[in-house]
N, C-alpha and C positions, 0 to 999 in steps of 0.2 A: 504494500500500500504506500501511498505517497505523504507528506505529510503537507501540514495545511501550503508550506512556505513552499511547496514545488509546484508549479503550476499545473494543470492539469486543463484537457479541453474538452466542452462539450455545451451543451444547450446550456446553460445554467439557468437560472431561473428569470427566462424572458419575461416571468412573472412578474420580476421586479422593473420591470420595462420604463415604471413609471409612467410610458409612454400611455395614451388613450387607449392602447391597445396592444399586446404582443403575442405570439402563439412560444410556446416552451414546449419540451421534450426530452427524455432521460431514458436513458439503455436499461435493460433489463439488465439483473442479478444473476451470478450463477449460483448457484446451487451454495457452495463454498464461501460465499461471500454470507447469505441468509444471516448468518450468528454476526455476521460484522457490523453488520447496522444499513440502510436503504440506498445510503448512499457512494458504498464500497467500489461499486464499478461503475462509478463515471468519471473518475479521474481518468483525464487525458485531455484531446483534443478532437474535437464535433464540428462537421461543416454542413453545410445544407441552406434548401431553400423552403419558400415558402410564399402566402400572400398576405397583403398588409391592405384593407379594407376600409375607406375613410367614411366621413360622416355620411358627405353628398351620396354615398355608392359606388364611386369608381372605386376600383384595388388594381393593385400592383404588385409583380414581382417580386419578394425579397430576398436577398442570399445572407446568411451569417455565417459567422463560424464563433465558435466557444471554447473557452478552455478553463477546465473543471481541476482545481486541487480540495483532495479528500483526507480527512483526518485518518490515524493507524483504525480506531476500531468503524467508519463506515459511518460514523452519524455528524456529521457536521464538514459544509464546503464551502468554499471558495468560488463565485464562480464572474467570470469575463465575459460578456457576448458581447459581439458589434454586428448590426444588421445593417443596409442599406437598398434601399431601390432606388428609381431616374430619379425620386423627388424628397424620399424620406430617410432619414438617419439614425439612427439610434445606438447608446452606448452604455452598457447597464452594467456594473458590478454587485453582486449578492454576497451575503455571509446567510447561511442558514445552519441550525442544526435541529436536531429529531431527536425527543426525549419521550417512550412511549407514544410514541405516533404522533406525536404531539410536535410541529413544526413552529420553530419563532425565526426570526432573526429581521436582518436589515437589507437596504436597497438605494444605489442610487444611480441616476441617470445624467448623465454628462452633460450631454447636448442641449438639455431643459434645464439643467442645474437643480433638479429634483431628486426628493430621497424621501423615504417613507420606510414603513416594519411590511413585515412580514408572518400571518399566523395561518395557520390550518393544519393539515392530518397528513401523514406520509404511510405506505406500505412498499412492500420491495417490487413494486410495479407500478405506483403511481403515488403524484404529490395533488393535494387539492386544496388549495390555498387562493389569499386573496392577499392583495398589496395595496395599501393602505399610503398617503404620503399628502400634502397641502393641496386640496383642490384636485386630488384624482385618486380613484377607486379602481380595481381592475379582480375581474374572477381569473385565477390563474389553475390551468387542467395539462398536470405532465404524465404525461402515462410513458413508460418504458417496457424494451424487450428487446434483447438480445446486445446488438449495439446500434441501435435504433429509441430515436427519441421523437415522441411528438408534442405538439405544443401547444396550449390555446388559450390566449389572452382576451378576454371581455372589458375593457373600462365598461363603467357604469353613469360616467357623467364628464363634462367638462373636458371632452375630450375631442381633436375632429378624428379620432381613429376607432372605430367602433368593433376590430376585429384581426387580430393577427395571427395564423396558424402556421405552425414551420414542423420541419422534419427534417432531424437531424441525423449525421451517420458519424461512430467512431471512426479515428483514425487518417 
């Protein structure tokens, strides 16, 4: 396992997008990992695309990449993402950790100069959480498998992005 201070790549919690809107995505566990905690196997590095859907209804393209560092026992990360498409940007770092299923930590977005917490529920196949931050709300749904993550961000208000899903691939 890696430890918090080595980077690691992967979706991280587009959750924390702050953004109106972002899609997230987290690899599945293997087996081995189970006793280590949910978040054991997504340290590394996650690339992928996805679509970023504004208020009006048009969407677009987005491609990211992630890079995920994970504590030695599996419950607490790190994580980097930076998304772009022709018109939007985004740059999110997360700390999260898992105590009984029980998900907190923090978020903040660059680009907007936003930051907010982070709480909801983790299993070693998905996180389902919400981010929380001044003037934006967002439901965050990461489901994992294998090394494959997917992602999907809802703001709830104040946002012109009303929808971002992405799918991420290790390595």
């Amino acid at each position: 396992m890696t430890s918090l201070n080595r980077p690691g790549r992967a979706l991280a919690l587009a959750f924390a997008l702050g953004l109106p809107a972002a899609a997230l995505s987290i690899s599945a566990l293997p087996a081995s990992a189970l006793a280590a905690g949910p978040f054991a196997s997504l340290s590394g590095y996650w690339t992928g695309a996805g679509t970023i859907t504004m208020k009006n209804g048009t969407s677009e393209r987005i491609r990211c990449r992630a890079t995920y560092a994970v504590n030695d026992a599996g419950n607490a990360l790190n994580q980097s993402l930076r998304c772009a498409s022709d018109s939007y940007r985004l740059e999110i770092a997360g700390n999260i950790q898992v105590n009984n299923g029980a998900v907190t930590g923090d978020w903040s977005e660059q680009t907007r100069h936003a930051r907010g917490v982070i709480s909801g529920g983790a299993t070693n196949s998905a996180i389902l959480a919400r981010v929380d931050g001044a003037g934006f709300s967002a439901g965050l749904d990461v489901r994992f498998k294998g090394a494959q993550q997917s992602i999907s961000i809802r703001p709830t208000g104040g946002s012109d992005v009303t929808d971002v899903a992405i799918t991420l691939r290790k390595g």
